[in-house]
N, C-alpha and C positions, 0 to 999 in steps of 0.2 A: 510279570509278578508284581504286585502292590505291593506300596512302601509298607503296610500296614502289617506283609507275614515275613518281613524280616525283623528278627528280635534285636539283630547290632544294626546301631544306627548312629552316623557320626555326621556332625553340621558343621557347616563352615561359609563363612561369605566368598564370594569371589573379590579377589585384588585388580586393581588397576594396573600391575605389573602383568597378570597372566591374561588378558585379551590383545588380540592380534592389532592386524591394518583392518579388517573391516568389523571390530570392534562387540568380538564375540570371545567366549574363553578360545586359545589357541588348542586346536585339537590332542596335542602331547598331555594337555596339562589334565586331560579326565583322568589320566594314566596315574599322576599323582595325588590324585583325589583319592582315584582307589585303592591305592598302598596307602593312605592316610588312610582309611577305612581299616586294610585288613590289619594296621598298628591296635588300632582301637577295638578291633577283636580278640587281639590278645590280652587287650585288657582286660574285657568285658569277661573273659575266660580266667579273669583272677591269677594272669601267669606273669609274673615278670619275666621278661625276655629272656635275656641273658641267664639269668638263674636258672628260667625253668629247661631251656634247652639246656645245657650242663644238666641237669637233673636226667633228663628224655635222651642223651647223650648222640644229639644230632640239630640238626635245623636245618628249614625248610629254603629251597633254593628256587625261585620263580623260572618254570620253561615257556610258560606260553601262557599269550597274552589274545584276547578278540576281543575288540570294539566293537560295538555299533551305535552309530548317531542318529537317535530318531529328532532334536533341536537343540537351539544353541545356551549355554547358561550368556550370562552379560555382566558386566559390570557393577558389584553392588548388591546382586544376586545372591539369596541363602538359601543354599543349597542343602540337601538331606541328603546323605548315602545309607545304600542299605545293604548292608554284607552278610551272607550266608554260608555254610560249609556244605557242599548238595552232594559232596562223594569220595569216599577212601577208599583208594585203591591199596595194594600192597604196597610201595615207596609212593605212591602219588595223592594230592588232594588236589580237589578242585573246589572251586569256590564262584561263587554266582552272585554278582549287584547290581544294583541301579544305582544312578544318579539323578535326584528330584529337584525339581520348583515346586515347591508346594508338596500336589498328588500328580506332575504333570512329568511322567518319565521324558527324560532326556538322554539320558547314553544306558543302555545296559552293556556287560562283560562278563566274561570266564576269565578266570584265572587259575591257572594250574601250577600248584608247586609241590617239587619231589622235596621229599626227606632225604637229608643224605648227611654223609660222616662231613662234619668241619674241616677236617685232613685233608682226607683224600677227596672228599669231595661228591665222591661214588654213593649212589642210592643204595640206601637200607629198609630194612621195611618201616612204616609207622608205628610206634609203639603202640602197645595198647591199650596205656594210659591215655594219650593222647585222642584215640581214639574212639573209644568209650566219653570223654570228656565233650569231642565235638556231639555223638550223639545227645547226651546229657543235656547239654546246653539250647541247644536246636528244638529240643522235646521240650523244653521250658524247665527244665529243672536248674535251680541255684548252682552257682559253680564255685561255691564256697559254704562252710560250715562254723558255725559261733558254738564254741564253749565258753561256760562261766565255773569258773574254780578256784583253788589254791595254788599259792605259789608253787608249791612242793610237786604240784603236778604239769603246772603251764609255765612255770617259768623258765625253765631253760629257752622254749621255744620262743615266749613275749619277750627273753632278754636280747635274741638277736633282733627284734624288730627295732628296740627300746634301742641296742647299741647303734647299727644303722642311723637313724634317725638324729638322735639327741644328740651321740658323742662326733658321731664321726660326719653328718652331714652339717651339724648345729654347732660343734665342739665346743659342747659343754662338757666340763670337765667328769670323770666319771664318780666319782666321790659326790659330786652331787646329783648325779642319776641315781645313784645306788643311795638311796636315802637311808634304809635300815625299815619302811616302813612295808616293805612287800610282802612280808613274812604275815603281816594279820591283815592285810586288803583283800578284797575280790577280784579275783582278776577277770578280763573277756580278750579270749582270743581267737582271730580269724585265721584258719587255714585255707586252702585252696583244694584243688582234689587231687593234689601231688603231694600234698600233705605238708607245703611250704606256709611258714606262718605270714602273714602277710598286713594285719591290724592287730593292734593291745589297746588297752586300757586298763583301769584296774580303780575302785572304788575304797574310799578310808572312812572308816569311823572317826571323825572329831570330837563329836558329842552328840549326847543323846537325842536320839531324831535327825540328826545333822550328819549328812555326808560332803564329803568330796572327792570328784573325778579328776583321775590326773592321767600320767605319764601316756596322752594319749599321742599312738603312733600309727603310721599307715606306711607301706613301703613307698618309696620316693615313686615309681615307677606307676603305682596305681593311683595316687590320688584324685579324686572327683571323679570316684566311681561309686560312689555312694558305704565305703567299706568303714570311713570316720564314724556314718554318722549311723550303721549297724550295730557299731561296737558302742557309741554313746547311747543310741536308746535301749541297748540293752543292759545298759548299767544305772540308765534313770530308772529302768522299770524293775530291777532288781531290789534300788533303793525302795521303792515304794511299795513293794512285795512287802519287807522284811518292815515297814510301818516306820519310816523315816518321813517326813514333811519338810523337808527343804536337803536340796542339793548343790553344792556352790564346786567352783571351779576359779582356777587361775591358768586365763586365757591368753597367751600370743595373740598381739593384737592383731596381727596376719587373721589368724582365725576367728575372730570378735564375730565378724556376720555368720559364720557357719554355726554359731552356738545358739544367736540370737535367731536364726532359723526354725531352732530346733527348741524355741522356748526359754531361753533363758534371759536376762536383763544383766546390766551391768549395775554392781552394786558399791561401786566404790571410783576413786580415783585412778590411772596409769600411774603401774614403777614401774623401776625394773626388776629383773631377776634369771642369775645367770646371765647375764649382761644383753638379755634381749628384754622390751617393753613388754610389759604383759598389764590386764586390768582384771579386778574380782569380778565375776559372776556369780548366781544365783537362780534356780529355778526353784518354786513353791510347787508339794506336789498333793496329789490325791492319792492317799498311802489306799492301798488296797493288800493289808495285812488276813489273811486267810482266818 
């Protein structure tokens, strides 16, 4: 199978720790290529782990495992993995990868894992959420869904992303998350297809023409899966629906290249706030007012 019809695709160099005595990857280590792979499935799947199994009230437990080595990766080596889900059985999935140089396969494998109760341990069938989802995903369809709205209607959901993040991973205190200004912002929120919220944002009138994007949050577990920067363009381009021309922001200097990626300039000096560094941004836009 070409690297090109697998849709999850995770990269990685090889280390000087994982090649043997004669100076190739040690054959155990494809093994943990491709659980690094099938992690980054579940990414790609918009599920955090832990939550969404508690949600699916099972997880999945690896029976069996085939290699096969067609060459060797090396030292230094960037490698592509490419992970698919090719079959659901009743309690069983199996899943199908390669490992690449380039376009130039190196190991493929099956992986086969039962669903089963956490407890006991014993096989249950696959939910059908679950299952519906690998097909979903496979077929090319999004494994996640962006609304823009009112607090009164998204915010229960943006406020666990909002708490997660800011208070209890960032602990910032919550009186300054909870600013009072939710009530007249737009909010954007990402679900997944469990219906778990998983990205917020939410857009404030300053002045006329003039917006700002704030309290933007992504679940810890998903980041740099592209779900930041869903939820920011679809609050740039919401500004520029409604005939605003500049949209500014106050950025974590953590996050400064994720913005300037996405268009924006920094328009001021570093402070602080909430006691982490932050610096103003700004993006000039092409209001496209109907």
């Amino acid at each position: 199978m070409p690297l090109q019809d697998y849709r999850c695709q995770s990269r990685l160099r090889v280390r000087w720790a994982e090649i043997d005595m004669q100076r190739i990857v040690f054959n155990a280590h494809y093994l943990t290529y491709f659980d690094t792979a099938i992690t980054d499935y579940w990414r790609a799947l918009a599920l955090p782990y832990d939550d969404a199994m508690h949600t699916l009230g099972g997880e999945p437990y690896l029976k069996k495992v085939t290699l096969e080595y067609h060459a060797s990766a090396r030292e230094g080596d960037m490698l592509t993995i490419g992970m698919r889900c090719q079959r659901v059985g009743n309690s069983s999935m199996l899943f199908g990868g390669g490992i690449f140089r380039g376009e130039q396969l190196l190991v493929s494998g099956e992986l086969i894992y039962v669903f089963a109760d956490p407890a006991s341990q014993r096989p249950t069938p696959v939910p059908a959420l679950l299952r519906d989802l690998f097909t979903a995903f496979e077929a090319g369809e999004s494994a996640t869904q962006l609304q823009l709205g009112a607090w009164q209607d998204l915010g229960e959901r943006a406020a666990r992303v909002r708490q997660a993040v800011f208070v209890e991973e960032q602990s910032i205190a919550p009186d300054i998350e909870m600013d009072g200004q939710d009530a007249t912002a737009l909010h954007a929120l990402v679900t997944n297809r469990l219906d778990q919220p998983v990205a917020t944002g939410r857009l404030v009138t300053i002045s006329p023409g003039v917006s700002r994007i704030g309290r933007m949050a992504v679940h810890r577990a998903l980041r740099g899966g592209r779900l930041g920067r869903q939820v920011l363009d679809a609050l740039v381009q919401a500004a520029a629906k409604r005939g605003d021309h500049q949209v500014v922001l106050h950025a974590q200097t953590s996050a400064q290249p994720f913005y300037e990626r996405a268009g924006f300039e920094v328009s001021g000096p570093r402070y602080e706030e909430a006691g982490l560094p932050h610096v103003p941004m700004q993006r000039l836009l092409a209001t496209s007012r109907p």
